[in-house]
PyMOL Python script that loads the backbone (N, CA, C, O; Angstrom):
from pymol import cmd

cmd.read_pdbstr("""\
ATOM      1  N   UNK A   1      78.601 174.266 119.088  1.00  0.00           N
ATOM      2  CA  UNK A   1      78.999 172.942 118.677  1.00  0.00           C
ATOM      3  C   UNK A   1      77.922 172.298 117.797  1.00  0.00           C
ATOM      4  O   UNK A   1      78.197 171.972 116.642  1.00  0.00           O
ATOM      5  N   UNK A   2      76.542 172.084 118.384  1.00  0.00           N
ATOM      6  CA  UNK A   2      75.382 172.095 117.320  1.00  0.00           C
ATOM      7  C   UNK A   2      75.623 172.705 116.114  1.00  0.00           C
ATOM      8  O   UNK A   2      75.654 171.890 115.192  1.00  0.00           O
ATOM      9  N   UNK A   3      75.841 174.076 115.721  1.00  0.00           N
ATOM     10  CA  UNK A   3      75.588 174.560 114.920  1.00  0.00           C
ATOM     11  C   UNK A   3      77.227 173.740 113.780  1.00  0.00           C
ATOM     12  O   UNK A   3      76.993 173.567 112.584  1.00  0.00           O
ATOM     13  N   UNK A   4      78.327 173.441 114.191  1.00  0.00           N
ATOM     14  CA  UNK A   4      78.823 173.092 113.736  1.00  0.00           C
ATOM     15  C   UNK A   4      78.802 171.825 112.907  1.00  0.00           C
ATOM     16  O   UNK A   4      79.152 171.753 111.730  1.00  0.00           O
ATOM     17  N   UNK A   5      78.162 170.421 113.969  1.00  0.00           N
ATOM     18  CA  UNK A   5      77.728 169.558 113.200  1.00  0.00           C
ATOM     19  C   UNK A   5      77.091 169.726 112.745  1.00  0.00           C
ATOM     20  O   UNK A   5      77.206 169.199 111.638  1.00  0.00           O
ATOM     21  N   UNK A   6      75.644 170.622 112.939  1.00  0.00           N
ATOM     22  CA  UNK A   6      74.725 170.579 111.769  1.00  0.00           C
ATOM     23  C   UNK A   6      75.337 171.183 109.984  1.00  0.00           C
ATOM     24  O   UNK A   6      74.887 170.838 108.891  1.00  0.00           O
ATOM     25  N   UNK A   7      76.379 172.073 110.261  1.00  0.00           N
ATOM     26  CA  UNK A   7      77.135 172.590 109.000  1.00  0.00           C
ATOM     27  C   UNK A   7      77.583 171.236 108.285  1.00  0.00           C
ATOM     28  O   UNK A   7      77.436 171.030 107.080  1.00  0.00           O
ATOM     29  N   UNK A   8      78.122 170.383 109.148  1.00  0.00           N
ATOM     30  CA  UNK A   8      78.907 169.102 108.444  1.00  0.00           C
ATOM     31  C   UNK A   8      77.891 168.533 107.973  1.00  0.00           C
ATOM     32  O   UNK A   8      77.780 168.374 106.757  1.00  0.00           O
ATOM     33  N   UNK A   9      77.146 168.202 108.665  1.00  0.00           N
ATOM     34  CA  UNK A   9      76.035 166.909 108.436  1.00  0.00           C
ATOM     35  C   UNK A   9      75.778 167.740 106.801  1.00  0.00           C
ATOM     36  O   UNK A   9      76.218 167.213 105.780  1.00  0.00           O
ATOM     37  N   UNK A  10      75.091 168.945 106.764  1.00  0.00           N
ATOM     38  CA  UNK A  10      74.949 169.636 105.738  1.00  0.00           C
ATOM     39  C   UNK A  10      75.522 169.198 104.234  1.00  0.00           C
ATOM     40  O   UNK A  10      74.914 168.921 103.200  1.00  0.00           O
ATOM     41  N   UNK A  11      76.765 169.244 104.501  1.00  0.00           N
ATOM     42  CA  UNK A  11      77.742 169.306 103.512  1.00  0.00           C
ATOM     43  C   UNK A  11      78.089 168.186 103.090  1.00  0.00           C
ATOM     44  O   UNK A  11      78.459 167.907 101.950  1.00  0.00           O
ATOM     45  N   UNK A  12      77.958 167.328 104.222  1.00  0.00           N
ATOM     46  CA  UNK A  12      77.662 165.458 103.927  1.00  0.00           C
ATOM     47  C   UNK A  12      77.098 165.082 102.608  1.00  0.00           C
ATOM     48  O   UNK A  12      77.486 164.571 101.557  1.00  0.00           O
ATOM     49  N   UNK A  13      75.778 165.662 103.238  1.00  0.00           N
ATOM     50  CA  UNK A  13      74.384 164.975 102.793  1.00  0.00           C
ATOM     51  C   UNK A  13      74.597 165.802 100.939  1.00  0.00           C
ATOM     52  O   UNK A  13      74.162 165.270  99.918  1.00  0.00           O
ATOM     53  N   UNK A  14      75.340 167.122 100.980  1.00  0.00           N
ATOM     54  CA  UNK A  14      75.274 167.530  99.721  1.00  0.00           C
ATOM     55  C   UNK A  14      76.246 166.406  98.791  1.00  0.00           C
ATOM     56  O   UNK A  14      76.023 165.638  97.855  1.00  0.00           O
ATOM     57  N   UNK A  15      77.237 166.719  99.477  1.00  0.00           N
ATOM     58  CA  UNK A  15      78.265 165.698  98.800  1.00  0.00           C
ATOM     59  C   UNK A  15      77.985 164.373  98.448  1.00  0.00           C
ATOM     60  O   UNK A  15      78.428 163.925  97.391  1.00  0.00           O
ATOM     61  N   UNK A  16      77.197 163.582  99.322  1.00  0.00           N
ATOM     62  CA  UNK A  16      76.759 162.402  99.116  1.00  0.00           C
ATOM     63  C   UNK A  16      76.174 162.013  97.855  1.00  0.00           C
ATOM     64  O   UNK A  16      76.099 160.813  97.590  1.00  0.00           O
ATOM     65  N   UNK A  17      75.578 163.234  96.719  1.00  0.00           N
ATOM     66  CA  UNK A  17      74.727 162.601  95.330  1.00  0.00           C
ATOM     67  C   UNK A  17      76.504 162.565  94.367  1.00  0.00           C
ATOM     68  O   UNK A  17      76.563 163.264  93.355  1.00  0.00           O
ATOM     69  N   UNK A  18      77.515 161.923  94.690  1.00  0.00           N
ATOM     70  CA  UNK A  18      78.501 161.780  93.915  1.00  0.00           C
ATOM     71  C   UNK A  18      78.363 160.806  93.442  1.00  0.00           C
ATOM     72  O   UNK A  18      78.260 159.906  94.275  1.00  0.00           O
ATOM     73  N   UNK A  19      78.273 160.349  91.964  1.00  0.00           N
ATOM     74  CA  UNK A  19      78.567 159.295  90.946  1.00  0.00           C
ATOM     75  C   UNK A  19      77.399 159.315  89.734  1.00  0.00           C
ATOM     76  O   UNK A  19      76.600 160.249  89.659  1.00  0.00           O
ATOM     77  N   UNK A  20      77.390 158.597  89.138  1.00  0.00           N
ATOM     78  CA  UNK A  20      76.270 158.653  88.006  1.00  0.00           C
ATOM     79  C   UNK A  20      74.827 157.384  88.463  1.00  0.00           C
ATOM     80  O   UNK A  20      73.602 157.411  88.340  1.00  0.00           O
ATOM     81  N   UNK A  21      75.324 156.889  88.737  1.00  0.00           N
ATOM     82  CA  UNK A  21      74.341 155.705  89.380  1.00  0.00           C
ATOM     83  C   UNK A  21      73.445 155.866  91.045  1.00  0.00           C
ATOM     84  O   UNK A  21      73.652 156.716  91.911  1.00  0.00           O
ATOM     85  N   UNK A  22      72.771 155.103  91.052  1.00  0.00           N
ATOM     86  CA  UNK A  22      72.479 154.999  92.436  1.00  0.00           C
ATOM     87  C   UNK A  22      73.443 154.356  93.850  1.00  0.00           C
ATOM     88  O   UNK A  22      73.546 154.758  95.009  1.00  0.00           O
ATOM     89  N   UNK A  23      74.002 153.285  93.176  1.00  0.00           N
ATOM     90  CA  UNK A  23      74.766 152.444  93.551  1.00  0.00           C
ATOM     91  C   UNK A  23      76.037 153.341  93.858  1.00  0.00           C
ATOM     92  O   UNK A  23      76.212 153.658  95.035  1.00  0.00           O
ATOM     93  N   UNK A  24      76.812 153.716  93.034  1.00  0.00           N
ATOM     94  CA  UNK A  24      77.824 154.646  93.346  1.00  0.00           C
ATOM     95  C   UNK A  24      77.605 155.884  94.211  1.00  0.00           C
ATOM     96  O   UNK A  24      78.489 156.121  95.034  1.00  0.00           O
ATOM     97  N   UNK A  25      76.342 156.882  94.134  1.00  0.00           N
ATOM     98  CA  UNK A  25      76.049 157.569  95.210  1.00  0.00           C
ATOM     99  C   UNK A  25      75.486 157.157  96.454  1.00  0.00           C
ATOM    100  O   UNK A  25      75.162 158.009  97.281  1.00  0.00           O
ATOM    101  N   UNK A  26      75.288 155.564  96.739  1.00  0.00           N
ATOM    102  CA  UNK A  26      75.184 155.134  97.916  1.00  0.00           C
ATOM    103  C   UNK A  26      76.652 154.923  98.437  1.00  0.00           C
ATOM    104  O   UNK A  26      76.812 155.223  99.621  1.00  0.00           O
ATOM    105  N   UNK A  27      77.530 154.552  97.893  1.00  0.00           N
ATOM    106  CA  UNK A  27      79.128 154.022  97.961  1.00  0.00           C
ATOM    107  C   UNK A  27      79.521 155.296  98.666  1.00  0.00           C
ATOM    108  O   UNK A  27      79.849 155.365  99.851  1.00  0.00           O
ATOM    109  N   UNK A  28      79.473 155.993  98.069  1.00  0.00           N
ATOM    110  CA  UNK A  28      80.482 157.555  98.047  1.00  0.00           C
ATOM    111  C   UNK A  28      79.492 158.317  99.275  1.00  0.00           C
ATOM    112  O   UNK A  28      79.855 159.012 100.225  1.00  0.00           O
ATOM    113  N   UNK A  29      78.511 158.018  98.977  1.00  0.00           N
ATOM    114  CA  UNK A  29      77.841 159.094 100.302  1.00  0.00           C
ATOM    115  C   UNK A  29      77.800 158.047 101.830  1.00  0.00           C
ATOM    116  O   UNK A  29      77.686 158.717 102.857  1.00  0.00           O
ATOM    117  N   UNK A  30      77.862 156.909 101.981  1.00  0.00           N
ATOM    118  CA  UNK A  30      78.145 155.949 103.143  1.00  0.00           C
ATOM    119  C   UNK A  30      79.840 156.246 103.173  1.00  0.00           C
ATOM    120  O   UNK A  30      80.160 156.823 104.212  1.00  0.00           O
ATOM    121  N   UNK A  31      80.637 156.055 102.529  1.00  0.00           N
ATOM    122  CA  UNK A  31      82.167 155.949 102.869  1.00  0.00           C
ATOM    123  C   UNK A  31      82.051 157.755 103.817  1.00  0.00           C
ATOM    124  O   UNK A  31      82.047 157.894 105.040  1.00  0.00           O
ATOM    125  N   UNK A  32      81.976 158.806 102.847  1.00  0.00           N
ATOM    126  CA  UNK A  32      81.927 159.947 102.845  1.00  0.00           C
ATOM    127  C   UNK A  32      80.930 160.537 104.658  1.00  0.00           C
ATOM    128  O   UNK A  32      81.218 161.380 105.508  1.00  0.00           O
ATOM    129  N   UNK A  33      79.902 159.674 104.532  1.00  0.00           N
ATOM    130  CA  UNK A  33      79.368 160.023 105.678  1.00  0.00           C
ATOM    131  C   UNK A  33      79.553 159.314 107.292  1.00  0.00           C
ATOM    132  O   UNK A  33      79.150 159.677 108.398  1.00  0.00           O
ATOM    133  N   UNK A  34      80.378 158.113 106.817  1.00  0.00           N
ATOM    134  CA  UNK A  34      81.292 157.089 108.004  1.00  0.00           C
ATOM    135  C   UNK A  34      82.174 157.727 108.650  1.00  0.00           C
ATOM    136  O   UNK A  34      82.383 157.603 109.857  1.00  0.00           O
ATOM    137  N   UNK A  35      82.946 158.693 107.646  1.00  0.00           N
ATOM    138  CA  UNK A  35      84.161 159.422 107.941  1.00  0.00           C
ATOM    139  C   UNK A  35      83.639 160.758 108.408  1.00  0.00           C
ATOM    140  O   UNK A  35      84.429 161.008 109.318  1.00  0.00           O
ATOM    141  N   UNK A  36      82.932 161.608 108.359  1.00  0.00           N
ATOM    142  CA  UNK A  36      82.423 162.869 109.076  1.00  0.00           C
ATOM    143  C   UNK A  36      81.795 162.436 110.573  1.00  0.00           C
ATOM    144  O   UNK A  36      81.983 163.015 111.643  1.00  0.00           O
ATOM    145  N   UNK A  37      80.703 160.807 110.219  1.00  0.00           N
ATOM    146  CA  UNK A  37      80.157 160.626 111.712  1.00  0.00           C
ATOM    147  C   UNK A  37      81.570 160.637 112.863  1.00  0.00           C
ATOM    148  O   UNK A  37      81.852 161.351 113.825  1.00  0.00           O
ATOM    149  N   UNK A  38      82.148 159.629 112.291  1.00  0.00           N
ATOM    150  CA  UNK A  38      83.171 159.343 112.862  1.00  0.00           C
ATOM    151  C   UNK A  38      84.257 160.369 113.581  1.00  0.00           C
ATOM    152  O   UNK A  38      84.742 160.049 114.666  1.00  0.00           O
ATOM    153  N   UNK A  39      84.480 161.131 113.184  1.00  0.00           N
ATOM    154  CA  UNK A  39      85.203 162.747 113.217  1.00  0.00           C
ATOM    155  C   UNK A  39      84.551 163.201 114.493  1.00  0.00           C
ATOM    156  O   UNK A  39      84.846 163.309 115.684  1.00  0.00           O
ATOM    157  N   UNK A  40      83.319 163.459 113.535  1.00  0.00           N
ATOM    158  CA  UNK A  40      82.169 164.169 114.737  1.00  0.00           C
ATOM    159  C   UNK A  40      81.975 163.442 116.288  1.00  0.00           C
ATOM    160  O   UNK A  40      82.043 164.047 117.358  1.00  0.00           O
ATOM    161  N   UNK A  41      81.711 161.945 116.098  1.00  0.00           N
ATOM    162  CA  UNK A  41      82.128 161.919 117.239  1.00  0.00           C
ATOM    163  C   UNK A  41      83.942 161.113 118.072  1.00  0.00           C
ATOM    164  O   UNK A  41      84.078 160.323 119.006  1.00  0.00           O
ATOM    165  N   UNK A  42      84.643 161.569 117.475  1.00  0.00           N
ATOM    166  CA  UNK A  42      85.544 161.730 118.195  1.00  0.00           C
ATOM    167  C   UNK A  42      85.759 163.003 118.847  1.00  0.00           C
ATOM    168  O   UNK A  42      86.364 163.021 119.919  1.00  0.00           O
ATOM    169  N   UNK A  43      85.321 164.094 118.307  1.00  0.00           N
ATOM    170  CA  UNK A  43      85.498 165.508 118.221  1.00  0.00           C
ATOM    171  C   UNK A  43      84.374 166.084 119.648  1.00  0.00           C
ATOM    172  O   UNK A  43      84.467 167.033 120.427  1.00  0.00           O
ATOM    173  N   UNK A  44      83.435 165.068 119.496  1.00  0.00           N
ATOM    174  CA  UNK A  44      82.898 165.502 120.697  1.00  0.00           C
ATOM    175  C   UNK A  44      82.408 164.607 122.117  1.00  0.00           C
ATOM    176  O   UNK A  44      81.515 164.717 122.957  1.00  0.00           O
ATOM    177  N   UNK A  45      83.611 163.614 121.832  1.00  0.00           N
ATOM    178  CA  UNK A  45      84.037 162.700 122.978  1.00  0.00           C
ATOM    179  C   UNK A  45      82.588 161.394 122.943  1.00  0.00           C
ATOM    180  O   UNK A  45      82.145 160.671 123.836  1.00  0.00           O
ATOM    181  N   UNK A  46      82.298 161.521 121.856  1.00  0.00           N
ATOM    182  CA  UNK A  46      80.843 160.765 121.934  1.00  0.00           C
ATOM    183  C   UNK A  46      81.333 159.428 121.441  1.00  0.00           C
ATOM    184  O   UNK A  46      82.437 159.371 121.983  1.00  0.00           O
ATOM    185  N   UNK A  47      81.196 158.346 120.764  1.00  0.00           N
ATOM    186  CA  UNK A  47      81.646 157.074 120.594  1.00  0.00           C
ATOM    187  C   UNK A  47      81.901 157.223 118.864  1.00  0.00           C
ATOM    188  O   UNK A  47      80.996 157.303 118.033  1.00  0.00           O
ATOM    189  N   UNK A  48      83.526 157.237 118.550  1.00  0.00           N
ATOM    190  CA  UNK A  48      83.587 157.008 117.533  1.00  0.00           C
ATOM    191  C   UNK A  48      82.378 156.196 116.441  1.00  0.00           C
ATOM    192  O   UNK A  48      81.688 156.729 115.572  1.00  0.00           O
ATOM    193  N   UNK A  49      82.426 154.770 116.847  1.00  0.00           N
ATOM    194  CA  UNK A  49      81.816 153.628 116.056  1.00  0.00           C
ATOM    195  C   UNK A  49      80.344 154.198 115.531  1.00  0.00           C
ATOM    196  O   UNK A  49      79.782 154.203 114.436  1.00  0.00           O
ATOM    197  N   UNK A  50      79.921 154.788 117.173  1.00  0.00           N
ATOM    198  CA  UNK A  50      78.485 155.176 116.823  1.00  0.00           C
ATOM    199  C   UNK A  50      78.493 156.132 115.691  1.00  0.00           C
ATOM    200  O   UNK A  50      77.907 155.969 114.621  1.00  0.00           O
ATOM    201  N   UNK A  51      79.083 156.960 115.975  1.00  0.00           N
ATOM    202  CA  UNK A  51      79.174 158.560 114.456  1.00  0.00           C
ATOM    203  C   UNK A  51      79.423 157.658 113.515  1.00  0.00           C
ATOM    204  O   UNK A  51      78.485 157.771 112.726  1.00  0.00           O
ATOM    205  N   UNK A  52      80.164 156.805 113.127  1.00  0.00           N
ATOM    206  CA  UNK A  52      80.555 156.524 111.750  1.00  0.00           C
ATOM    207  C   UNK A  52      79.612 155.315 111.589  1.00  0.00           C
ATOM    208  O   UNK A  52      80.198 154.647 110.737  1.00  0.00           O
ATOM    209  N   UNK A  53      78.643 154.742 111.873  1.00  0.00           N
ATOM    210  CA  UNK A  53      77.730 154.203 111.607  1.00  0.00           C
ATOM    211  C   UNK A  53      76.612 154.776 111.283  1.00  0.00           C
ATOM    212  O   UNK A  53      76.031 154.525 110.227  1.00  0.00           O
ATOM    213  N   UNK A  54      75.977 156.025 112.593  1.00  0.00           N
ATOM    214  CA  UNK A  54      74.726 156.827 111.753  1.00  0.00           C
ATOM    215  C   UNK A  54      75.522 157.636 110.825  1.00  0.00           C
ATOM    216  O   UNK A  54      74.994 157.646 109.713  1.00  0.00           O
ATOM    217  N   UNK A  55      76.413 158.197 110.877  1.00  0.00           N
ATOM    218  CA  UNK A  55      76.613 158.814 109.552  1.00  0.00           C
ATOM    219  C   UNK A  55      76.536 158.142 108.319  1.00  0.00           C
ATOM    220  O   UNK A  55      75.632 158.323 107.504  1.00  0.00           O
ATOM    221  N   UNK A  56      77.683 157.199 108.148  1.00  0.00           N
ATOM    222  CA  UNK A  56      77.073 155.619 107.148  1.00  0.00           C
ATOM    223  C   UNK A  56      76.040 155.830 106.536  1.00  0.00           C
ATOM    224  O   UNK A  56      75.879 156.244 105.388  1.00  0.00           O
ATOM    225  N   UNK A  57      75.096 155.453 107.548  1.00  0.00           N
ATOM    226  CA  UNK A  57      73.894 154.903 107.062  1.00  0.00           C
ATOM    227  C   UNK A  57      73.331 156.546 106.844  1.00  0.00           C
ATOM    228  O   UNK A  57      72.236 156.541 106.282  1.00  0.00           O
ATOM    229  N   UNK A  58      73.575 157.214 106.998  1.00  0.00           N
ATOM    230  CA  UNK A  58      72.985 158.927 106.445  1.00  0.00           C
ATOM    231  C   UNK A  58      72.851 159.452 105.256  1.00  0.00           C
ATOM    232  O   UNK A  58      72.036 160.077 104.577  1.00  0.00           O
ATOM    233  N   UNK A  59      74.246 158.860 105.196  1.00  0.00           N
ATOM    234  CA  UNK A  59      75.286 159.392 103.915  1.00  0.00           C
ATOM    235  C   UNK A  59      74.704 158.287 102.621  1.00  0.00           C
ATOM    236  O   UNK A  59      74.466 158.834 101.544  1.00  0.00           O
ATOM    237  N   UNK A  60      74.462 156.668 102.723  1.00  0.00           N
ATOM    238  CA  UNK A  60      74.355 156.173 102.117  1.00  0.00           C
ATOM    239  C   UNK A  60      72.799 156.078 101.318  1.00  0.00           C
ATOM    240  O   UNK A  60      72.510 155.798 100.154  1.00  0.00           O
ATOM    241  N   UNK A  61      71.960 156.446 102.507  1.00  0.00           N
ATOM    242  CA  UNK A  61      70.316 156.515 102.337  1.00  0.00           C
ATOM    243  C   UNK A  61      70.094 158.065 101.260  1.00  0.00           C
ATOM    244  O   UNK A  61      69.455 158.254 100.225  1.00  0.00           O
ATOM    245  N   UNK A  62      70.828 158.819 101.979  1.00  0.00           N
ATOM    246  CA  UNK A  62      70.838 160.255 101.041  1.00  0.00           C
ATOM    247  C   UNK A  62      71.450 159.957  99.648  1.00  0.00           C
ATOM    248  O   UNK A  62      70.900 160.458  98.667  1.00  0.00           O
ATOM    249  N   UNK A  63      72.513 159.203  99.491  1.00  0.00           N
ATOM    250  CA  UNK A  63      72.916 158.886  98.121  1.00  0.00           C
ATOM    251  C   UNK A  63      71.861 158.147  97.311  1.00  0.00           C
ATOM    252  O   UNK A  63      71.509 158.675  96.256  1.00  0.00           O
ATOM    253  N   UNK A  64      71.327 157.018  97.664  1.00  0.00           N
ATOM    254  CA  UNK A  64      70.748 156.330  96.961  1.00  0.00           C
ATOM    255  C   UNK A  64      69.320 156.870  96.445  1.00  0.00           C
ATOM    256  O   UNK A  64      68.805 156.479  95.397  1.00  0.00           O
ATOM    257  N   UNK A  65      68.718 157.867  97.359  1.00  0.00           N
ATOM    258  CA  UNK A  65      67.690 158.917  97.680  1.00  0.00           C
ATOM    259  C   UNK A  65      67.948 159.939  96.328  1.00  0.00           C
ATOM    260  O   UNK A  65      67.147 160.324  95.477  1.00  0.00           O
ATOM    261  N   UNK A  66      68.883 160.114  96.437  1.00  0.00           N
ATOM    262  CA  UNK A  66      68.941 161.325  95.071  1.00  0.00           C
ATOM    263  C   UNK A  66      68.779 161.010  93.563  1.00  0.00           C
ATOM    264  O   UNK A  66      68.693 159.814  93.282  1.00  0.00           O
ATOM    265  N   UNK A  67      68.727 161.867  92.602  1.00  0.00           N
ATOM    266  CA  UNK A  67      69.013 161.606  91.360  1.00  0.00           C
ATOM    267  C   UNK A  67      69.889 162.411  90.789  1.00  0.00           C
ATOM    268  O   UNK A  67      70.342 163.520  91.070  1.00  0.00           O
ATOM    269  N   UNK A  68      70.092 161.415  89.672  1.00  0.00           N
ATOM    270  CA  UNK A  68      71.248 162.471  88.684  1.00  0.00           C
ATOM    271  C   UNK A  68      71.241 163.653  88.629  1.00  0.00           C
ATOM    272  O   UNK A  68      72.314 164.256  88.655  1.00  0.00           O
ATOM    273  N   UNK A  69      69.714 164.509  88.512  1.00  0.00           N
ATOM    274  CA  UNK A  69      69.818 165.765  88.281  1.00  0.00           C
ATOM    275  C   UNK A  69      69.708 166.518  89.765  1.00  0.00           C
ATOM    276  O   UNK A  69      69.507 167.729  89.666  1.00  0.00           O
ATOM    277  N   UNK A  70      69.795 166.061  90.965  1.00  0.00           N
ATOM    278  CA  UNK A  70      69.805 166.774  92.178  1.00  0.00           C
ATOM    279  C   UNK A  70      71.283 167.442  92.551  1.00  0.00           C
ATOM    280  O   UNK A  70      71.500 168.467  93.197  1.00  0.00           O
ATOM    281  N   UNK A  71      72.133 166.620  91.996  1.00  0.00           N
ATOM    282  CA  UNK A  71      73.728 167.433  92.190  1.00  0.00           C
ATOM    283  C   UNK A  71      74.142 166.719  90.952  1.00  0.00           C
ATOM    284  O   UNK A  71      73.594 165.638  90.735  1.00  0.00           O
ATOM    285  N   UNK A  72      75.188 167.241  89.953  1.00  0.00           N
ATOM    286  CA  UNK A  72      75.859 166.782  88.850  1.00  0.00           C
ATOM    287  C   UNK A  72      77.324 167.173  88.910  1.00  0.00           C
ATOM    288  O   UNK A  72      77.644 168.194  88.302  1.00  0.00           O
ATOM    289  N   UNK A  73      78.662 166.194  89.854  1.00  0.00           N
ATOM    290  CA  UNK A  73      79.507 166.402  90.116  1.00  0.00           C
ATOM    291  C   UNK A  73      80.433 166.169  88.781  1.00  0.00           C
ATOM    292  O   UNK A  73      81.553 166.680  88.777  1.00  0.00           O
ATOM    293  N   UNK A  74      79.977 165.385  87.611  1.00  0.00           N
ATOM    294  CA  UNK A  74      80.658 164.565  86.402  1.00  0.00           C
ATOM    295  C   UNK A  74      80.552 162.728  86.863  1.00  0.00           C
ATOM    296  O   UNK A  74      79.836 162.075  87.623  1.00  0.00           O
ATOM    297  N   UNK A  75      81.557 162.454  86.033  1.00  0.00           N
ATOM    298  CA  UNK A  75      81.442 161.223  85.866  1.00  0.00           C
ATOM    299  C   UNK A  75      82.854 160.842  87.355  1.00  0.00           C
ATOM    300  O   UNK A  75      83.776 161.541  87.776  1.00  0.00           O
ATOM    301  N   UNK A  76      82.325 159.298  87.778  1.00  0.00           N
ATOM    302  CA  UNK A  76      83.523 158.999  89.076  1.00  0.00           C
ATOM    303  C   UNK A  76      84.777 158.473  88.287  1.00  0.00           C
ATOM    304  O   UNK A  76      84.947 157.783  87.282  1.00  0.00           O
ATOM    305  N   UNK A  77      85.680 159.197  89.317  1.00  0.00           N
ATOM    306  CA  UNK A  77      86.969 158.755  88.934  1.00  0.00           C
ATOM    307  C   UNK A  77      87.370 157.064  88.532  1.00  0.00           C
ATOM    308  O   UNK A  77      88.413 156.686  87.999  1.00  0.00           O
ATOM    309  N   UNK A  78      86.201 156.210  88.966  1.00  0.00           N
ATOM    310  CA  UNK A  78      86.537 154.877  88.513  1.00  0.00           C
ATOM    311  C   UNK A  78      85.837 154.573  87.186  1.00  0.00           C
ATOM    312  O   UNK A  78      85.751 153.497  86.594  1.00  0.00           O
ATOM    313  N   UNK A  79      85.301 155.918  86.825  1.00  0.00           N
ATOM    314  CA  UNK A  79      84.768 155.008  85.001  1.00  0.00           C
ATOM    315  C   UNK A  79      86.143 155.481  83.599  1.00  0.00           C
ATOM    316  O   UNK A  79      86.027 155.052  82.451  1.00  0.00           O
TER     317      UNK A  79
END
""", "prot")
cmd.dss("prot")
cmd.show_as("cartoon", "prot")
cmd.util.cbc("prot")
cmd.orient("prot")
């Protein structure tokens, strides 16, 4: 089960450098990482709210943390 969230958390934190800005890879990696905490802990009977809050804040710190050239997904579907 460890080894599973740690795969997600993984794949989170990659996904999270989505957008061209900082601002937008904080957006996209907090929404993106609300919804995996959240999963995760429903999935392992632990408190929804709590998962989708540290994830949140995981997802959003790792976005804003990155730069353009650490992942280059293109431009976001809202430009």
């Amino acid at each position: 089960m460890l080894a599973r969230l740690s795969a997600i958390a993984l794949l989170t934190l990659a996904i999270a450098a989505c957008g061209s800005s900082k601002t937008d890879r904080g957006l996209s990696g907090g929404a993106i990482g609300a919804g995996v905490g959240a999963g995760a802990g429903a999935a392992t009977g632990g408190s929804v709210l709590g998962g989708a809050v540290l994830g949140g804040a995981a997802g959003a710190a790792t976005g804003v943390l990155t730069d353009d050239d650490d992942l280059d997904l293109g431009d976001p579907a809202w430009d």
